[in-house]
PDB file with SEQRES, HELIX, SHEET and CRYST1 records, atoms N, CA, C and O in Angstrom:
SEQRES   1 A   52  UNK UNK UNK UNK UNK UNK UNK UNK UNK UNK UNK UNK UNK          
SEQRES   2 A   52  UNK UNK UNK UNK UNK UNK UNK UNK UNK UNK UNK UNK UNK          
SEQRES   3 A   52  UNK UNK UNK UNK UNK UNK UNK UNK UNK UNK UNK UNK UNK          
SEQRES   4 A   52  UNK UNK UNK UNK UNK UNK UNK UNK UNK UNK UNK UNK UNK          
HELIX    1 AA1 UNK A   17  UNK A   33  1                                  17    
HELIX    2 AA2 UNK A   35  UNK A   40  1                                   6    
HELIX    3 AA3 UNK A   43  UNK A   49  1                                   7    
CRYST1    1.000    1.000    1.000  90.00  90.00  90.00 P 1           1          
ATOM      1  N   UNK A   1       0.639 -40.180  14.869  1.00  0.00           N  
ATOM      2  CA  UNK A   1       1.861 -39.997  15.574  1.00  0.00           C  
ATOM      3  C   UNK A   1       1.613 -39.009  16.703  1.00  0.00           C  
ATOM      4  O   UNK A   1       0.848 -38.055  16.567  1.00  0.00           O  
ATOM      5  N   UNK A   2       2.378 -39.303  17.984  1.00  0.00           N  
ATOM      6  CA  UNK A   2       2.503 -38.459  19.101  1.00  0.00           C  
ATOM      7  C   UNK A   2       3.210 -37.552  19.189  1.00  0.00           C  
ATOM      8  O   UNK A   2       4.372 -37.822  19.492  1.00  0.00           O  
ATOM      9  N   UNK A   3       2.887 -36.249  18.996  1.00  0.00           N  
ATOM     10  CA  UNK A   3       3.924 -35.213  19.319  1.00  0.00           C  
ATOM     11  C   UNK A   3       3.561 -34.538  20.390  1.00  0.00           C  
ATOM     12  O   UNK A   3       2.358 -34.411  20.614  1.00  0.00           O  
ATOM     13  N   UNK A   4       4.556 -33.949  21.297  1.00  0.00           N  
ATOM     14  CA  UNK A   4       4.738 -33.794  22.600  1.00  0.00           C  
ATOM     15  C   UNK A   4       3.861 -32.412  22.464  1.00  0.00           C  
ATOM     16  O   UNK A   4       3.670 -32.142  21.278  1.00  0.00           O  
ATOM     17  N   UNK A   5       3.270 -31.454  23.391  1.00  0.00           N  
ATOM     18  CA  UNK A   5       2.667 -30.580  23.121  1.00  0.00           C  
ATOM     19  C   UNK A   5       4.069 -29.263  22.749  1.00  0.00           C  
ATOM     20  O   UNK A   5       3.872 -28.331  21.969  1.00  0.00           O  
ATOM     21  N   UNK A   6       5.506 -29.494  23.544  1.00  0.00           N  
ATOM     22  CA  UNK A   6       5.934 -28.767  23.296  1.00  0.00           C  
ATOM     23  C   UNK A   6       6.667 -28.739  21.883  1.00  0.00           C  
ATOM     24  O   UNK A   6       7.390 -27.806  21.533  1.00  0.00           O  
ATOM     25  N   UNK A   7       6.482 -29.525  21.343  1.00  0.00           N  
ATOM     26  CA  UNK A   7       6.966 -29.957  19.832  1.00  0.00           C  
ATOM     27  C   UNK A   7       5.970 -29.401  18.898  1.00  0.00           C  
ATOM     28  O   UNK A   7       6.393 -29.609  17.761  1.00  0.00           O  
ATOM     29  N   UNK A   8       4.818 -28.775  18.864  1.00  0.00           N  
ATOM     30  CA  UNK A   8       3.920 -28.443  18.065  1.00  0.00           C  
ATOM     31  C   UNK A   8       4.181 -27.109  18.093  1.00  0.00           C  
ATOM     32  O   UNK A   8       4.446 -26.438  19.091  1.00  0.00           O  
ATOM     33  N   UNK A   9       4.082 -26.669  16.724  1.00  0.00           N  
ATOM     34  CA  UNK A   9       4.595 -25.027  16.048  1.00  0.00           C  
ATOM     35  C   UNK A   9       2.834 -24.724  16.050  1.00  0.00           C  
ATOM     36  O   UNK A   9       1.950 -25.551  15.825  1.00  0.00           O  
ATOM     37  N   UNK A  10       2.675 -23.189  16.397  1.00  0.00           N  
ATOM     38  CA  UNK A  10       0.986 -22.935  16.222  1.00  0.00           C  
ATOM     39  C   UNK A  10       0.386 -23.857  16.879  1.00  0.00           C  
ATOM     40  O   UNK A  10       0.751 -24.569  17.814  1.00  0.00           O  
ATOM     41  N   UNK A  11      -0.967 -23.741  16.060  1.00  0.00           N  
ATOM     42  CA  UNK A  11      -2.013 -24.531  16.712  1.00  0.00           C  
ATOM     43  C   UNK A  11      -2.497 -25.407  15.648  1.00  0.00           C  
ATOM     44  O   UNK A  11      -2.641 -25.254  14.435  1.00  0.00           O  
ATOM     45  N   UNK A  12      -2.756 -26.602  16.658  1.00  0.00           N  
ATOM     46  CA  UNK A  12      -3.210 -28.331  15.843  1.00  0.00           C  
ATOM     47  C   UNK A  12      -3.869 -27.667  14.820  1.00  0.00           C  
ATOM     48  O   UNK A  12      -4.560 -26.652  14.903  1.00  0.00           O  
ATOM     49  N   UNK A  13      -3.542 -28.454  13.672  1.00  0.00           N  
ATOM     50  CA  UNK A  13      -4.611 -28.176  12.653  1.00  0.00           C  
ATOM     51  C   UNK A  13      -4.661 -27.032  11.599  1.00  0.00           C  
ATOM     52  O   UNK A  13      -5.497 -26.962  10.698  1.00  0.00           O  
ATOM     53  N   UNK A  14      -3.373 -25.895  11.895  1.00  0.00           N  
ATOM     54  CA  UNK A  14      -3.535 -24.514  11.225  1.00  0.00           C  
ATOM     55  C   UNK A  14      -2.164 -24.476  10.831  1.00  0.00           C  
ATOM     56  O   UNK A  14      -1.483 -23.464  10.993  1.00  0.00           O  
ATOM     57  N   UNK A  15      -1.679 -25.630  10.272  1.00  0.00           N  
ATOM     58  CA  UNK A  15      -0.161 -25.788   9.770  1.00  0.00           C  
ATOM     59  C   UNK A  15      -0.012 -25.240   8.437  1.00  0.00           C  
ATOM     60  O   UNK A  15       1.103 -24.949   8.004  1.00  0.00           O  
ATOM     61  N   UNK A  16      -1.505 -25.021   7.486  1.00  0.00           N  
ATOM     62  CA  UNK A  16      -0.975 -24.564   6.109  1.00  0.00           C  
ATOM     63  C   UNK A  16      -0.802 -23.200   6.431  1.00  0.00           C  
ATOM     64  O   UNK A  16      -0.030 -22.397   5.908  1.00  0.00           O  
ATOM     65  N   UNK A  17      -1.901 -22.964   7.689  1.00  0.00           N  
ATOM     66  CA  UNK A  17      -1.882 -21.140   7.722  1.00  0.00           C  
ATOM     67  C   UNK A  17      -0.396 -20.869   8.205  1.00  0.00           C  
ATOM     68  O   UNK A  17       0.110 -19.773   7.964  1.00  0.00           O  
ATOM     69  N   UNK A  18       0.456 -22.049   9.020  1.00  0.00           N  
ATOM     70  CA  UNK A  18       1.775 -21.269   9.394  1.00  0.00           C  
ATOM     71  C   UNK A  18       2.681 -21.502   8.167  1.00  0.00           C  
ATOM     72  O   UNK A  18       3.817 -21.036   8.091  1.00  0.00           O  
ATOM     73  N   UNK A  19       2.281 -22.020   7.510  1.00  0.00           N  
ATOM     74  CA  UNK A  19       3.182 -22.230   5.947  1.00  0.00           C  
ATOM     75  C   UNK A  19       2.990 -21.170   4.997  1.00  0.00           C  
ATOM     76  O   UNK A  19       3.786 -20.573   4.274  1.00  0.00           O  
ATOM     77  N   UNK A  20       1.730 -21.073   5.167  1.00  0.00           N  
ATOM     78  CA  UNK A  20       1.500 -19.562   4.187  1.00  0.00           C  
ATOM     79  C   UNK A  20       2.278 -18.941   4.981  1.00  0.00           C  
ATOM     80  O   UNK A  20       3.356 -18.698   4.439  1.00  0.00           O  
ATOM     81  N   UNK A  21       2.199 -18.566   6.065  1.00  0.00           N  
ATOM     82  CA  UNK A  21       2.816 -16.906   6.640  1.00  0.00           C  
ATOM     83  C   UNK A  21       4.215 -17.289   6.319  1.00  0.00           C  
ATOM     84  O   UNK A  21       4.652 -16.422   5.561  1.00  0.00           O  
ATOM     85  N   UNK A  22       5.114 -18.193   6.552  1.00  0.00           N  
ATOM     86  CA  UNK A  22       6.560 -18.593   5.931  1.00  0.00           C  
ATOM     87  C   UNK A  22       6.526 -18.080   4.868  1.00  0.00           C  
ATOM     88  O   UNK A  22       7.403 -17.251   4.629  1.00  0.00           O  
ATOM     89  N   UNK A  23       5.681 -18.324   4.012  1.00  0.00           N  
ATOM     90  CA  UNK A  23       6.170 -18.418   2.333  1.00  0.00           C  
ATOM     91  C   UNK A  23       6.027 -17.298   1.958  1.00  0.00           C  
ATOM     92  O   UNK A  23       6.280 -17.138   0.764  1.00  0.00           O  
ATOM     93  N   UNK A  24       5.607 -16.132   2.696  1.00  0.00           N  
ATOM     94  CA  UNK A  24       5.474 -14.986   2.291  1.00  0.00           C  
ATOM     95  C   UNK A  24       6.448 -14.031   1.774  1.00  0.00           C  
ATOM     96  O   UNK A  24       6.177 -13.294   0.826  1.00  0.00           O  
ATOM     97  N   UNK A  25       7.958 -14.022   2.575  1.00  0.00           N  
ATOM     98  CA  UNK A  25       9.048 -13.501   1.809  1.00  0.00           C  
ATOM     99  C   UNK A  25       9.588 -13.861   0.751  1.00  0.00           C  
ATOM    100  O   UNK A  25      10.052 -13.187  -0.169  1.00  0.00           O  
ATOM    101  N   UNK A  26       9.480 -15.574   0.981  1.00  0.00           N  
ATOM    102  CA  UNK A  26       9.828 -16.055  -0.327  1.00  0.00           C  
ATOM    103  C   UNK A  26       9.287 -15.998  -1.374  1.00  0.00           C  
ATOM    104  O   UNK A  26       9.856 -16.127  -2.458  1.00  0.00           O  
ATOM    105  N   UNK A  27       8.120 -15.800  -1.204  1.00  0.00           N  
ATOM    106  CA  UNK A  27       7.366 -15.016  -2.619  1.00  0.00           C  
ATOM    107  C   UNK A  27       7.723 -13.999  -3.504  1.00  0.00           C  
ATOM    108  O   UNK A  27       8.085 -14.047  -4.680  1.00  0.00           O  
ATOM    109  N   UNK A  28       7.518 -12.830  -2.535  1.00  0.00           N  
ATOM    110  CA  UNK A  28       8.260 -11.637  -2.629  1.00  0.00           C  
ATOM    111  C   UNK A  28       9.723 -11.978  -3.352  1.00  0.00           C  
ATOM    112  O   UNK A  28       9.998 -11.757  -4.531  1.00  0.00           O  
ATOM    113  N   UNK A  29      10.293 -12.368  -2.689  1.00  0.00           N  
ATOM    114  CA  UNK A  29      11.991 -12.540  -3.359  1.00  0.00           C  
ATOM    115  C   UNK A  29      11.544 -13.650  -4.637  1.00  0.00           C  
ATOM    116  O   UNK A  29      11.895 -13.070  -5.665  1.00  0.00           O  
ATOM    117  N   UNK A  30      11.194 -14.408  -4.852  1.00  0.00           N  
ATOM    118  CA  UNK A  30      10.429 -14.719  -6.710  1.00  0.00           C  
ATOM    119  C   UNK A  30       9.967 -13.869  -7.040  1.00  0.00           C  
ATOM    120  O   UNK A  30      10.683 -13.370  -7.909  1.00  0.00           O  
ATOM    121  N   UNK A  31       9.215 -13.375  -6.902  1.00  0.00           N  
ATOM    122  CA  UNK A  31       8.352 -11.889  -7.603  1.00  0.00           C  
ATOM    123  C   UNK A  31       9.651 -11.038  -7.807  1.00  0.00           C  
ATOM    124  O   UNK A  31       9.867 -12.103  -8.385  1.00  0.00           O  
ATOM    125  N   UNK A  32      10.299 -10.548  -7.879  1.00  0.00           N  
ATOM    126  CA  UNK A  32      11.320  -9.354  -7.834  1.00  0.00           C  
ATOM    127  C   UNK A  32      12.362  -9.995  -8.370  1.00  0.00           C  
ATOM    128  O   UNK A  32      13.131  -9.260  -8.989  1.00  0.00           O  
ATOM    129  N   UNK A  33      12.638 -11.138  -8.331  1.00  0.00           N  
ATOM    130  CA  UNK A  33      13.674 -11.844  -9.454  1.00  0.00           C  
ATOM    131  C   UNK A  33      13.411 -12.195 -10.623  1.00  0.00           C  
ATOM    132  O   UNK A  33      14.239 -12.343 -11.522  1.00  0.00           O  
ATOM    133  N   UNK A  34      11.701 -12.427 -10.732  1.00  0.00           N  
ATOM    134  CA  UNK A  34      11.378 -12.350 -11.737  1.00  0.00           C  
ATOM    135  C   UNK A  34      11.449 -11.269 -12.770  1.00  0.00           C  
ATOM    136  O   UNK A  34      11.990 -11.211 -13.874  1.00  0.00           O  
ATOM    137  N   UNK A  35      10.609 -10.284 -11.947  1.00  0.00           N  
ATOM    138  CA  UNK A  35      10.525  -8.717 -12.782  1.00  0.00           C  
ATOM    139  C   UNK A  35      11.790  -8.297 -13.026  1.00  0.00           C  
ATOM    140  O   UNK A  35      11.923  -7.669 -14.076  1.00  0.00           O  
ATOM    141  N   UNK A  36      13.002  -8.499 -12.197  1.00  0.00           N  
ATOM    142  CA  UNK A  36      13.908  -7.810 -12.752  1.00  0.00           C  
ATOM    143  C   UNK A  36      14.868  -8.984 -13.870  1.00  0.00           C  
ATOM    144  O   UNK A  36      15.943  -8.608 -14.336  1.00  0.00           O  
ATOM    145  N   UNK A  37      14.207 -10.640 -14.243  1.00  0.00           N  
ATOM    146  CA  UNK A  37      15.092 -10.881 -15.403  1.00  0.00           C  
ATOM    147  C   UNK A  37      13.907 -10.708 -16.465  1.00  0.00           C  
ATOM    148  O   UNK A  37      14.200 -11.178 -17.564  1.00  0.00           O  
ATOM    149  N   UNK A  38      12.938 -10.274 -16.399  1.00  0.00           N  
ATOM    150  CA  UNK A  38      11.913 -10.097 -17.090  1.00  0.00           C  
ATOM    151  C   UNK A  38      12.220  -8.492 -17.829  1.00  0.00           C  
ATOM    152  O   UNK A  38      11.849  -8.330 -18.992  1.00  0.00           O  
ATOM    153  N   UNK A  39      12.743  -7.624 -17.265  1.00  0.00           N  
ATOM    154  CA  UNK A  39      13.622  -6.399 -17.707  1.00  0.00           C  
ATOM    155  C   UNK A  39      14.662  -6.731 -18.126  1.00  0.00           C  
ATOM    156  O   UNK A  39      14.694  -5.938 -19.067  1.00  0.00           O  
ATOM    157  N   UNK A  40      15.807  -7.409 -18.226  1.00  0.00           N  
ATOM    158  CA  UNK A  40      16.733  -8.069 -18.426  1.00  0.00           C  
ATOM    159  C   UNK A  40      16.262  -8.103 -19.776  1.00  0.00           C  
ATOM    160  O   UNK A  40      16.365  -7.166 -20.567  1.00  0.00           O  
ATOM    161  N   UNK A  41      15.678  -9.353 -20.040  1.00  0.00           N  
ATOM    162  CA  UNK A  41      14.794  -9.723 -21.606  1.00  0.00           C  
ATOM    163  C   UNK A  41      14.339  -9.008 -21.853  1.00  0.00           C  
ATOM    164  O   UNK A  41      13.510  -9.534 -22.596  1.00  0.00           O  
ATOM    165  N   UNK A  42      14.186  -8.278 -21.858  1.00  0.00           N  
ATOM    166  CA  UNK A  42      13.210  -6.835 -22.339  1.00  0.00           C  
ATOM    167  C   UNK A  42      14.690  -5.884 -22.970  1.00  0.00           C  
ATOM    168  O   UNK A  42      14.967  -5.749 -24.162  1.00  0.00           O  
ATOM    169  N   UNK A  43      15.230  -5.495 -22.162  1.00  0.00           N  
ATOM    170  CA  UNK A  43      16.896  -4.928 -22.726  1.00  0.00           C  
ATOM    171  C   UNK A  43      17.242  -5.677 -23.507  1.00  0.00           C  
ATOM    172  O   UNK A  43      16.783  -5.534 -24.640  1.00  0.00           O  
ATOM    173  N   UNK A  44      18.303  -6.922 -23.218  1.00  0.00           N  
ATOM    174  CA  UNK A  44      18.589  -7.716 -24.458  1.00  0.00           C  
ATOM    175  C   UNK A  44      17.807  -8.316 -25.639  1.00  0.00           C  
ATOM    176  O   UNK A  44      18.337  -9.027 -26.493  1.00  0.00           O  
ATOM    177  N   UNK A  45      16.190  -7.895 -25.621  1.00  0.00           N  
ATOM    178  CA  UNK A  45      15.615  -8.212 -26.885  1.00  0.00           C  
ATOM    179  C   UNK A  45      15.333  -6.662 -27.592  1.00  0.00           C  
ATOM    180  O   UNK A  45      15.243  -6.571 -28.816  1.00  0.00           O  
ATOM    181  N   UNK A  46      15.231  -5.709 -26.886  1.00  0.00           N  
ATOM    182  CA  UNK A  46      15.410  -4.019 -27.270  1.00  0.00           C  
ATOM    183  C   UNK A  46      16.883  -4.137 -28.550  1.00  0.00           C  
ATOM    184  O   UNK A  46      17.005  -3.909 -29.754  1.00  0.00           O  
ATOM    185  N   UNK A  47      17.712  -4.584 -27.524  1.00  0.00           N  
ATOM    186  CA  UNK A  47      19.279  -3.965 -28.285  1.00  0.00           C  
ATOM    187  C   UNK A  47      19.300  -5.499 -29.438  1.00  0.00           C  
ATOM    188  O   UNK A  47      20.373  -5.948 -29.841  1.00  0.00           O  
ATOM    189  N   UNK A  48      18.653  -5.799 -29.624  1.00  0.00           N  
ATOM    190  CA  UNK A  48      19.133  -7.089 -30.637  1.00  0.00           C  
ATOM    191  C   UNK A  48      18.292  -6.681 -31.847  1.00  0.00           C  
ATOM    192  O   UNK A  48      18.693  -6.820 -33.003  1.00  0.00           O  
ATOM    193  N   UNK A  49      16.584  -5.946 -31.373  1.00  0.00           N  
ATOM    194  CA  UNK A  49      16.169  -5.513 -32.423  1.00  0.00           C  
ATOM    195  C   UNK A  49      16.929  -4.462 -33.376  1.00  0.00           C  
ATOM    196  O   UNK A  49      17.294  -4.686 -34.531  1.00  0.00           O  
ATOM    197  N   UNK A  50      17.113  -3.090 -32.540  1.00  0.00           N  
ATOM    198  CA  UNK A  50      18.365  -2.375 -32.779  1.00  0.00           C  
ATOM    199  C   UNK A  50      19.170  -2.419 -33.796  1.00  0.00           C  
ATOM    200  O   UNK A  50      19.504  -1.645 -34.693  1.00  0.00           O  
ATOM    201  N   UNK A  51      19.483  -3.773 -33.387  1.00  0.00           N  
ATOM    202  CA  UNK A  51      20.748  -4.403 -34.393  1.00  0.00           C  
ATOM    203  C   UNK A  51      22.111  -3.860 -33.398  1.00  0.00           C  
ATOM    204  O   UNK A  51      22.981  -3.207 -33.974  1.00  0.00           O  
ATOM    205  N   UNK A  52      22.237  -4.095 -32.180  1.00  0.00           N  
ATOM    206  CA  UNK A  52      22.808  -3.414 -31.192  1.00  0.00           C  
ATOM    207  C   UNK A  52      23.972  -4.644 -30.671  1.00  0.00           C  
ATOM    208  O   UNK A  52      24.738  -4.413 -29.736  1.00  0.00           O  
TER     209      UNK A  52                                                      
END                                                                             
């Protein structure tokens, strides 16, 4: 397929490298939603041992 030169993001050929650099916050924001329901479970399995 023909894409116009001004239609091309980066440079030919280095599209995963501009996908990695995208995916980079979104990582971050999984990572940190994780850890914090991963503390979550960690509390509600604390207070259940308890007997809480």
């Amino acid at each position: 397929m023909r894409v116009p030169a001004t239609q091309i993001l980066g440079d030919v050929g280095k599209g995963y490298e501009l996908t990695k650099d995208w995916f980079v916050e979104a990582r971050l924001a999984i990572a940190a939603r994780s850890i914090g329901m991963a503390v979550r479970a960690s509390e509600l399995a604390l207070g259940w041992a308890q007997g809480a």
